[in-house]
N, C-alpha and C positions, 0 to 999 in steps of 0.2 A: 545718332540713335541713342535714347536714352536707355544705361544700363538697370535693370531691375532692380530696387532698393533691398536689400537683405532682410526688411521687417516681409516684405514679399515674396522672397522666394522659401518654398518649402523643406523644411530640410529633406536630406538626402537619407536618413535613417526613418525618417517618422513612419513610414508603410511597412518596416522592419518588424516591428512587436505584434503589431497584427498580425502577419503573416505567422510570425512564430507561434502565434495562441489555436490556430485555424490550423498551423502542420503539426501541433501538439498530436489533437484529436487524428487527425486521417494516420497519425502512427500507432495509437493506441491501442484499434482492434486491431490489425495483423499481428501487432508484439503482442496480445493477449490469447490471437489464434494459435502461435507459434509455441508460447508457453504453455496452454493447453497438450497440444501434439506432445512438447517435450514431458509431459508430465506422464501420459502413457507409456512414452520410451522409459521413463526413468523408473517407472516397477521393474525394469531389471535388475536396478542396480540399488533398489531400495535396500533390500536385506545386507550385501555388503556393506554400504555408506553406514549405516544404524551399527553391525557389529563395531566398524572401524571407529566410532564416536564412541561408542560403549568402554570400547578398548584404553578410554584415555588420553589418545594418544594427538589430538590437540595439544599447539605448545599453551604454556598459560597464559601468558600475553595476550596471543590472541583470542582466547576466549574471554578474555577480562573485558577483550574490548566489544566482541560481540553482545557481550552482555550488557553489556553499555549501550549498546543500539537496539535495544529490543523496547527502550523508552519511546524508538521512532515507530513502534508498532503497539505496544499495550495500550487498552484503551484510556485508562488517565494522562498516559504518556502524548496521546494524542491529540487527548481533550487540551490538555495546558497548551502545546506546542498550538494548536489553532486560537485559543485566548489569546495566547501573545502577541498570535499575526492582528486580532482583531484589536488588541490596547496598542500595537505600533502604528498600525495601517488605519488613519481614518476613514478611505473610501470602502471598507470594508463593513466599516458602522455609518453609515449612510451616509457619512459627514458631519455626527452627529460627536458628542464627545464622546472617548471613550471610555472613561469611568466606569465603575461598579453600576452607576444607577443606567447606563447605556446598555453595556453588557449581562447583566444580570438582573437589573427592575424590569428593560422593557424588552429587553434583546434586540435592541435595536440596530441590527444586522441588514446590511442591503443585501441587493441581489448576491453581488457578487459571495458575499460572506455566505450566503444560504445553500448560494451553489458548490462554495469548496465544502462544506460541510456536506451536503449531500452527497459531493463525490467521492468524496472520504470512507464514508459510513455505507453507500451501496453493494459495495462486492462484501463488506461483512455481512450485511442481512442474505445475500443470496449464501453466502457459507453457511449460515447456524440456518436456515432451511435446509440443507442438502446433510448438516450434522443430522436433521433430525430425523433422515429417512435410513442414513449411510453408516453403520456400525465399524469401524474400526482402530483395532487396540493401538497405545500408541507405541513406538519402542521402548520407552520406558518401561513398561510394565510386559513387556512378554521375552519370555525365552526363545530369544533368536537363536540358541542353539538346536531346538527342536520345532523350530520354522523351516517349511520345505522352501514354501514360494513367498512371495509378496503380497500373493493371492489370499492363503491361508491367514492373512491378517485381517483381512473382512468379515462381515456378516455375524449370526447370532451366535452359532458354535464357535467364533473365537473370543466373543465379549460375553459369554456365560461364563465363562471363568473369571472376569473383574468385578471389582464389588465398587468401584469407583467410575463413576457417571462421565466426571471428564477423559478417565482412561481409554473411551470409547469412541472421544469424541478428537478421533487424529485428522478424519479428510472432510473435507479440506483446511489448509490452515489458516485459521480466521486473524492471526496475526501476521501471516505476508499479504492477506486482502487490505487489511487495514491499512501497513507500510506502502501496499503499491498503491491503493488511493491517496493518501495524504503526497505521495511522492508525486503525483500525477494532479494533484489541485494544485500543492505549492509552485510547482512547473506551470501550471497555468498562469498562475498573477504573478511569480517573479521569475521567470525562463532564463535569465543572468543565475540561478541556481539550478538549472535542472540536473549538471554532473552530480551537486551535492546530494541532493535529494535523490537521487536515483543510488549513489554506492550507500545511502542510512538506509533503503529500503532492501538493498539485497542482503546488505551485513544483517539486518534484524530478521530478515527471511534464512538466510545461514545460521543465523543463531538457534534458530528451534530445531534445526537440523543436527546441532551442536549438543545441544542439550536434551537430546534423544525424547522431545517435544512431538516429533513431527518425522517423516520422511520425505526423500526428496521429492517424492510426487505427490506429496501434500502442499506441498510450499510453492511450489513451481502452477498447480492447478487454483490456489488461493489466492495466487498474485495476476493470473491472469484473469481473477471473476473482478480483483479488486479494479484492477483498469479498466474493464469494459463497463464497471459499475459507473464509473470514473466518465468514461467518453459518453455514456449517458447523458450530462448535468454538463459537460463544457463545450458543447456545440458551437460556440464565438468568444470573439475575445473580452479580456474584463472590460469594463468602465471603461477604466484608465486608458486601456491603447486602444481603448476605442475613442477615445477623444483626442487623443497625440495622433493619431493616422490620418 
């Protein structure tokens, strides 16, 4: 019996990457249900964590490095880090080169590129809609000493006292949308990075928490809009292992 020539048989990984692009999304919404839920729970403990950050009492190290990872969530931070993916990744720019006149004459960006980009950027637009109905001061600017509840940080009687527009603008936090998106595309086309991309998106989501930015239920609620934003736009796998499967 003649044995199968090796140019013939398939590898044994090839159905691998698919699968992994396809288990991405079916995990996406319940960790986005669950971070929601937790985000509720965590108005208990919002006023505490805010005094305790207020108090200093991060070591500096690690805040140096938090602050470092808050590049995996601001928007130019996020902007550059997807340019890079699209000037390394040519399947990204349709196979096109990727120079200045690819990337910036035509944007000459394939699907895939379109999609991590969309995925990226949806749970930010559903945050700065819900900033725009939802008033709340952020810890930075309020005296958490004469804060009852977590409660008392909402609505128009506690942002009639800010004279600063973004002060008001704490829930959700439109930079762990951002982090959980971008962590949630790049996991899509390189899944050989998902640990990393997943601990840059929590440190930059801990960082605003750090930097009395934000509370834990802002963070925790913005990063589950960012992945559902997310699981929108990656319903299959990229190009790439869609062609290696």
């Amino acid at each position: 019996m003649d044995r199968p020539s090796a140019a013939s048989t398939p590898p044994a990984t090839a159905a691998a990457p698919r699968s992994d692009a396809r288990g991405l999304r079916r995990h996406l919404v319940p960790l986005a249900v669950a971070l929601a839920a937790a985000s509720s729970l965590a108005l208990a403990v919002d006023l505490d964590a805010a005094r305790w950050c207020q108090a200093g009492r991060l070591p500096g190290e690690l805040k140096r490095l938090l602050n470092f990872a808050e590049v995996f969530a601001h928007g130019w931070g996020v902007a550059v880090i997807l340019l890079a993916a699209v000037a390394l990744d040519p399947s990204l720019s349709g196979g096109q080169p990727s120079g200045s006149r690819a990337v910036f004459g035509r944007l000459g960006l394939s699907g895939d590129g379109w999609r991590m980009i969309a995925a990226t950027v949806a749970g930010g637009i559903v945050v700065d809609l819900i900033k725009a109905m939802v008033d709340r001061v952020r810890p930075r600017a309020t005296d958490l000493a004469d804060v009852a509840s977590a409660l008392a940080t909402f609505g128009t009687a506690a942002a009639s006292r800010i004279t600063s527009d973004s002060d008001i603008n704490s829930f959700p936090s439109g930079h762990a949308a951002m982090a959980a998106g971008l962590a949630a595309a790049l996991s899509w086309k390189y899944p050989r990075g998902t640990w990393l991309f997943a601990m840059l998106a929590i440190a930059a989501a801990t960082q605003r928490v750090a930097t009395s930015a934000h509370y834990p239920s802002d963070v925790l609620l913005g990063a589950a809009l960012g992945l559902l934003g997310a699981a929108a736009f990656l319903g299959s796998p990229p190009r790439a292992l869609r062609a290696a499967a």
